[in-house]
C-alpha positions as CSV (number, residue, x, y, z in Angstrom):
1,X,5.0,34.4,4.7
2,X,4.9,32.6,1.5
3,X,1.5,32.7,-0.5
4,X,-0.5,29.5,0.1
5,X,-2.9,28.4,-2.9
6,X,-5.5,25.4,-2.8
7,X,-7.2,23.9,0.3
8,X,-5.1,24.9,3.7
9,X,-4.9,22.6,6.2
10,X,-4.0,24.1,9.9
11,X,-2.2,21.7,12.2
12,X,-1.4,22.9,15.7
13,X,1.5,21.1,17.0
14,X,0.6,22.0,21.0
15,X,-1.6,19.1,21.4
16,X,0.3,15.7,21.6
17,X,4.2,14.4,21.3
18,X,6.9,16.9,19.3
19,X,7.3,13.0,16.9
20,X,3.8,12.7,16.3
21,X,3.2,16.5,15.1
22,X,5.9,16.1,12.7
23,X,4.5,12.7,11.6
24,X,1.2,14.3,10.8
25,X,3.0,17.4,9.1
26,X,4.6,14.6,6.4
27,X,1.6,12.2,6.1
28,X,-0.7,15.2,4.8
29,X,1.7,16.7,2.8
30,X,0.4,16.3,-1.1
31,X,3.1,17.3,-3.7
32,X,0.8,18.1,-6.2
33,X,-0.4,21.2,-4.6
34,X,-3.8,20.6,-3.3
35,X,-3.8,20.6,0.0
36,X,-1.4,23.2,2.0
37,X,-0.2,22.6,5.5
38,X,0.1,25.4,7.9
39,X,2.2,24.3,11.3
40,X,1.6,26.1,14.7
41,X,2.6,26.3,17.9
42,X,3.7,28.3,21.2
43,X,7.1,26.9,20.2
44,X,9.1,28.9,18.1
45,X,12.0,25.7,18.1
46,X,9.5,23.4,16.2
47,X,9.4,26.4,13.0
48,X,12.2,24.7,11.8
49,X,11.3,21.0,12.1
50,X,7.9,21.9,10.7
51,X,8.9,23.1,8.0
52,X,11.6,19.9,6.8
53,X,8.6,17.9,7.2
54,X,6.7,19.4,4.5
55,X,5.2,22.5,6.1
56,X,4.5,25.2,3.8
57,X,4.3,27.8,6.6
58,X,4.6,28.0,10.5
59,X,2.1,30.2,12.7
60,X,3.8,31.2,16.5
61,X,0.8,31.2,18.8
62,X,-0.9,33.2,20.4
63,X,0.6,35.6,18.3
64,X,-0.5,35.1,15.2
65,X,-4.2,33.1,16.5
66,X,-6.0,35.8,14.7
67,X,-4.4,35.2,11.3
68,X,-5.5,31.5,11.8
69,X,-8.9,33.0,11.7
70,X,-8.5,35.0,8.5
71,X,-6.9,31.8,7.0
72,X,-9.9,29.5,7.7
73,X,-12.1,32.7,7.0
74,X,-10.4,33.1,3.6
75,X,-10.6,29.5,2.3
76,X,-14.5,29.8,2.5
77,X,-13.8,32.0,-0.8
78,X,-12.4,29.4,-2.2
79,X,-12.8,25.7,-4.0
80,X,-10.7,22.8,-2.2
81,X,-11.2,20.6,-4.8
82,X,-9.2,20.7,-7.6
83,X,-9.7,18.7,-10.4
84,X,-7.5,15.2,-10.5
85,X,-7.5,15.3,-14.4
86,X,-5.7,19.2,-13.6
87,X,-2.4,17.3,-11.9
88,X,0.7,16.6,-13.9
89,X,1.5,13.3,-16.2
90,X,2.0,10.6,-14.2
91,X,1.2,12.4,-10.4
92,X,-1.8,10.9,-8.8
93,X,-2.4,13.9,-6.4
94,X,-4.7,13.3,-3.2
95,X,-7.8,15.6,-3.0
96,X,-9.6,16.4,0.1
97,X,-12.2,18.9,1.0
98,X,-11.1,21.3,4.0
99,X,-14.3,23.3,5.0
100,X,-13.5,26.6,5.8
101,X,-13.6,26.4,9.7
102,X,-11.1,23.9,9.6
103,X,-11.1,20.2,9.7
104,X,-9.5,18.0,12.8
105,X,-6.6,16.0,11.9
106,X,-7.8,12.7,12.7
107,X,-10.9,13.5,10.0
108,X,-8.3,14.4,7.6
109,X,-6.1,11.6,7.7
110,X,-9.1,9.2,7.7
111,X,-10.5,11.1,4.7
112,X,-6.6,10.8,2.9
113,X,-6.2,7.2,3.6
114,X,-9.9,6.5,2.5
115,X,-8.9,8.2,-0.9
116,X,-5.7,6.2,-1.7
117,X,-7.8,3.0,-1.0
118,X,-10.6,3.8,-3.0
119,X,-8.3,5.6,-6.1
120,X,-6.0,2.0,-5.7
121,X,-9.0,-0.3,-5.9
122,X,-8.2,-1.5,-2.6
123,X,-4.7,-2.3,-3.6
124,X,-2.8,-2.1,-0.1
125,X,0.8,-2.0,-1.2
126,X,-0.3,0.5,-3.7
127,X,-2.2,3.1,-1.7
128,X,0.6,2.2,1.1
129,X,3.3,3.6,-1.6
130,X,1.2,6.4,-2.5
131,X,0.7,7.8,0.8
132,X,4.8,7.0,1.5
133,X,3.6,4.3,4.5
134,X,4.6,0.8,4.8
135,X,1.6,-1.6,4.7
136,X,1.7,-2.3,8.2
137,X,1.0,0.7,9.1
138,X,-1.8,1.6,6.5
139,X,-3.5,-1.7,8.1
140,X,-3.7,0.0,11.2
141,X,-4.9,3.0,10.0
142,X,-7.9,1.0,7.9
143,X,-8.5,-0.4,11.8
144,X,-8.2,2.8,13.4
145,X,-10.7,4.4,11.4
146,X,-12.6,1.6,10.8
147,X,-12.9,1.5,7.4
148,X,-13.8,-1.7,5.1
149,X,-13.5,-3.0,1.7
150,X,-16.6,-2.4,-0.3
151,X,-17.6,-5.7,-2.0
152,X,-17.4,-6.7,-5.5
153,X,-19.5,-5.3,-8.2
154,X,-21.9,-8.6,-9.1
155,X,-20.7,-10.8,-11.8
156,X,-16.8,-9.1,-11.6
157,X,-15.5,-12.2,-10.3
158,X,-13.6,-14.4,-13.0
159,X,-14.3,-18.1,-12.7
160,X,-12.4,-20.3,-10.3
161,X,-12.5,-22.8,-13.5
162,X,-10.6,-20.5,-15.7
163,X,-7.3,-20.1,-13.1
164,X,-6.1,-19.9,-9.6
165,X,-7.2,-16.5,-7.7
166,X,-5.5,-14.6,-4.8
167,X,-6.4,-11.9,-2.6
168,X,-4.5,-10.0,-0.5
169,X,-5.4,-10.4,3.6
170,X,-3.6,-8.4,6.3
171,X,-3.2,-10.1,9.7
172,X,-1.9,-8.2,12.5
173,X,1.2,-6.7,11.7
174,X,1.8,-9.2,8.6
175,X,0.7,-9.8,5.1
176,X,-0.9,-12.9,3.7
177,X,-2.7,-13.8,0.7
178,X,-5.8,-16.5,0.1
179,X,-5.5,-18.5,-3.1
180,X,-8.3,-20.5,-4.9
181,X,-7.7,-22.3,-7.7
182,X,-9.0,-25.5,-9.4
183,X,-6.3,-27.4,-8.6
184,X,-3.2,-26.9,-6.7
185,X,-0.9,-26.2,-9.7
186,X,-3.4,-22.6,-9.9
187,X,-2.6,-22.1,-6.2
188,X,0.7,-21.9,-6.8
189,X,0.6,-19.9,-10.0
190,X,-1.3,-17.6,-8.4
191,X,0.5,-17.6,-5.4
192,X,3.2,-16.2,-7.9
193,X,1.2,-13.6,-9.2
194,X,0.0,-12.6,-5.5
195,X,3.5,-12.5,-3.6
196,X,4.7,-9.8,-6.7
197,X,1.4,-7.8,-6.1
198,X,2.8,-8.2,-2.2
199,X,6.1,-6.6,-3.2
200,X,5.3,-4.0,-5.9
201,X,1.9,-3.2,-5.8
202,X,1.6,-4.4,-9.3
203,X,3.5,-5.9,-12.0
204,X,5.9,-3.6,-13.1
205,X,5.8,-2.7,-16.7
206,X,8.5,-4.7,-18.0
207,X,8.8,-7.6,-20.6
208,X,9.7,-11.3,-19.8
209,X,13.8,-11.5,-20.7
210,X,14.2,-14.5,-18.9
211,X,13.6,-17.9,-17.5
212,X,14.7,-19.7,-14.2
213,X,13.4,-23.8,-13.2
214,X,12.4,-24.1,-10.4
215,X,12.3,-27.9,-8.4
216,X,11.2,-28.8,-4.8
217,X,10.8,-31.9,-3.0
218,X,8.6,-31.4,-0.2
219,X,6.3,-33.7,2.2
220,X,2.6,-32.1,1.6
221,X,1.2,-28.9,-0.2
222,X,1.4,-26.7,2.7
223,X,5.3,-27.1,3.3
224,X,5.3,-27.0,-1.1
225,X,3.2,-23.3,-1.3
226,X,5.7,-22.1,2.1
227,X,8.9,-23.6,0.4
228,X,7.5,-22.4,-3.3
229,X,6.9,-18.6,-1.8
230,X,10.8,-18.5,-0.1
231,X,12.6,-20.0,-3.5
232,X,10.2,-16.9,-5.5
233,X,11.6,-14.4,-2.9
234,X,15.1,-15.6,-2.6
235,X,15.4,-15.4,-6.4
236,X,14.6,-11.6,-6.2
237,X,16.9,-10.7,-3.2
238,X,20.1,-13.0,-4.8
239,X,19.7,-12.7,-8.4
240,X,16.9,-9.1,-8.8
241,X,15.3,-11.9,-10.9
242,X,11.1,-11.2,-10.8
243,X,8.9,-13.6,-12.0
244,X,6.0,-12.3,-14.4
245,X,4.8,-15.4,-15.7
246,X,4.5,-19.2,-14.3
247,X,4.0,-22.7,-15.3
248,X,3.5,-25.2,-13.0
249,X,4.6,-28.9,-14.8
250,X,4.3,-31.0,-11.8
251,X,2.4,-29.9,-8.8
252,X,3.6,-32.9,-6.7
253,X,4.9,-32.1,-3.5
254,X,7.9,-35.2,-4.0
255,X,8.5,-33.7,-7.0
256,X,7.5,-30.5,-7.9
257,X,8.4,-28.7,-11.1
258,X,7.9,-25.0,-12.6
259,X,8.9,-22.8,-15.2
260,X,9.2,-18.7,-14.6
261,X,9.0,-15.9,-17.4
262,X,10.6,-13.3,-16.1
263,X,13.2,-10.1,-16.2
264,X,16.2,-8.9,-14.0
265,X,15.3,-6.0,-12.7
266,X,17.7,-2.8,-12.6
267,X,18.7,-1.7,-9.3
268,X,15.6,1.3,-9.3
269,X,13.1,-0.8,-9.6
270,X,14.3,-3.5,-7.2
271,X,14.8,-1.0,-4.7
272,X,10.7,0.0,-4.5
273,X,9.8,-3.7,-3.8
274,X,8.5,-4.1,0.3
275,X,10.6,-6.4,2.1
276,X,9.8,-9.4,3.7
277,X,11.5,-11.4,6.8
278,X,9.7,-14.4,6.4
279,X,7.1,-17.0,4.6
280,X,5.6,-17.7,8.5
281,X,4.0,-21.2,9.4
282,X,1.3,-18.8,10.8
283,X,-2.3,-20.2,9.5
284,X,-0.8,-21.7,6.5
285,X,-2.7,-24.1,4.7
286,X,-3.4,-25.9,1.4
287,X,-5.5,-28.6,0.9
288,X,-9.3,-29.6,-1.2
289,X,-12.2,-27.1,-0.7
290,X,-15.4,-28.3,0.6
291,X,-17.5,-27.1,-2.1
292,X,-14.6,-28.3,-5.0
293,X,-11.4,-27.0,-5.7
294,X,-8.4,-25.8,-4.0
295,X,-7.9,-23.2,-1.3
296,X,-4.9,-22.5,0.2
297,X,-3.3,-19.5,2.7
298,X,0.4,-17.9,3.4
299,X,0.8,-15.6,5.8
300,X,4.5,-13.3,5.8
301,X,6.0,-11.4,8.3
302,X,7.3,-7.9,7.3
């Protein structure tokens, strides 16, 4: 048996479907170290799945049931935590406590996604790429384990005066963002701004080498902010081109006019941004606020 270090985590694959035990095996997985995962099972065909899906050791039961023991008894000698701050340049590593009689899977993997959230700031598509899920599927783990986004430290909020604001919204199986803006030439800016957080999680660290115009003749603002979110996306999937930066010159849907900053991206980078099948008429909507200003919504399927 190889030696095991940090937190161990026992998973015993005798409970459910072959799929889903294997599923579990690479979803609490943590490169960095922290957190161990120890596969068992009556099964002695499933030692070698286990292991290709991350396992760093495979107990036959009812063999070895008594060494489970000692393993749980053993970690109470030791700390699960270890420090963040301790993992390597550049490898956010996933900490979770494992007391020492063990912890039930569905407690763990509520207690992992919780952590991506919280160490993302809520980002979706970035605790989604850190815990090597699609968003979809992170939505319906938030739901499972009914988890919510805490609310906004008082007075974080930046004026609706000073530009347009998105936020990310999850509907179902799709994405969607809800813009707010003084006007609707800071929907669509920030619309811009929303659909690459959508994509990459963030901005990727890259400088504006570029520019692209782009023009739209459309009947009303929702059709504009449906057609405006397809031309953004096509120009990534045709030409890797990512906007960074927009100008909106004409907001008009008869004549609508913009200007993109922005940088071709190498085929690495390209190939981490989520894809999308469509900018859906689902909900979608652009118009004056009651209380002043714009608000619009875009919903995509994925």
């Amino acid at each position: 048996m190889r030696p095991l270090g940090g937190a161990i985590l026992i998973l015993e694959l005798d409970d459910g479907e072959r799929e889903a035990g294997l599923e579990r095996i690479r979803l609490a997985g943590d490169p960095g170290g922290s957190v161990r995962v120890v596969a068992a099972s009556r099964d002695p065909s499933l030692a070698m799945p286990a292991l290709a899906a991350g396992a760093a050791d495979f107990a036959l039961l009812p063999r070895d049931s008594a060494w489970l023991e000692d393993v749980r008894r053993a970690e109470a000698e030791r700390s699960s935590r270890t420090d963040a701050a301790a993992a390597p340049e550049g490898h956010a590593r996933l900490v979770v406590d494992v007391p020492p009689a063990g912890l039930a899977y569905e407690e763990y993997e509520r207690r992992i996604v919780a952590h991506a959230l919280e160490r993302s700031g809520w980002n979706r598509s970035r605790a989604a790429r850190e815990l090597a899920i699609s968003r979809p599927r992170l939505q319906r783990k938030i739901a499972r384990y009914g988890l919510s986004e805490p609310p906004p430290p008082a007075g974080s909020a930046i004026p609706a005066t000073r530009l347009g604001e998105f936020r990310e919204i999850d509907h179902a199986a799709d994405l969607g963002l809800d813009l707010s803006g003084p006007d609707p030439g800071a929907i669509l800016e920030a619309a811009q701004r929303g659909l690459v957080q959508l994509l990459f999680g963030e901005s990727p660290p890259i400088e504006p080498t570029a520019e692209r115009e782009v023009r739209l003749e459309e009947v009303a603002h929702p059709e504009l902010l449906k057609a405006w979110c397809e031309r953004l996306y096509r120009l990534l999937e045709e030409e890797s081109f990512l906007p960074l930066d927009t100008r909106v010159e004409t907001s008009d849907p008869a004549r609508f006019r913009a200007r993109l900053a922005g940088a071709i991206l190498a085929p690495e980078v390209r190939a981490s941004a989520s894809e999308l099948k469509a900018v859906t008429w689902h909900q979608l909507a652009f118009g004056p606020a009651p209380g002043g200003g714009w608000r619009a919504r875009v919903i995509f399927d994925v």
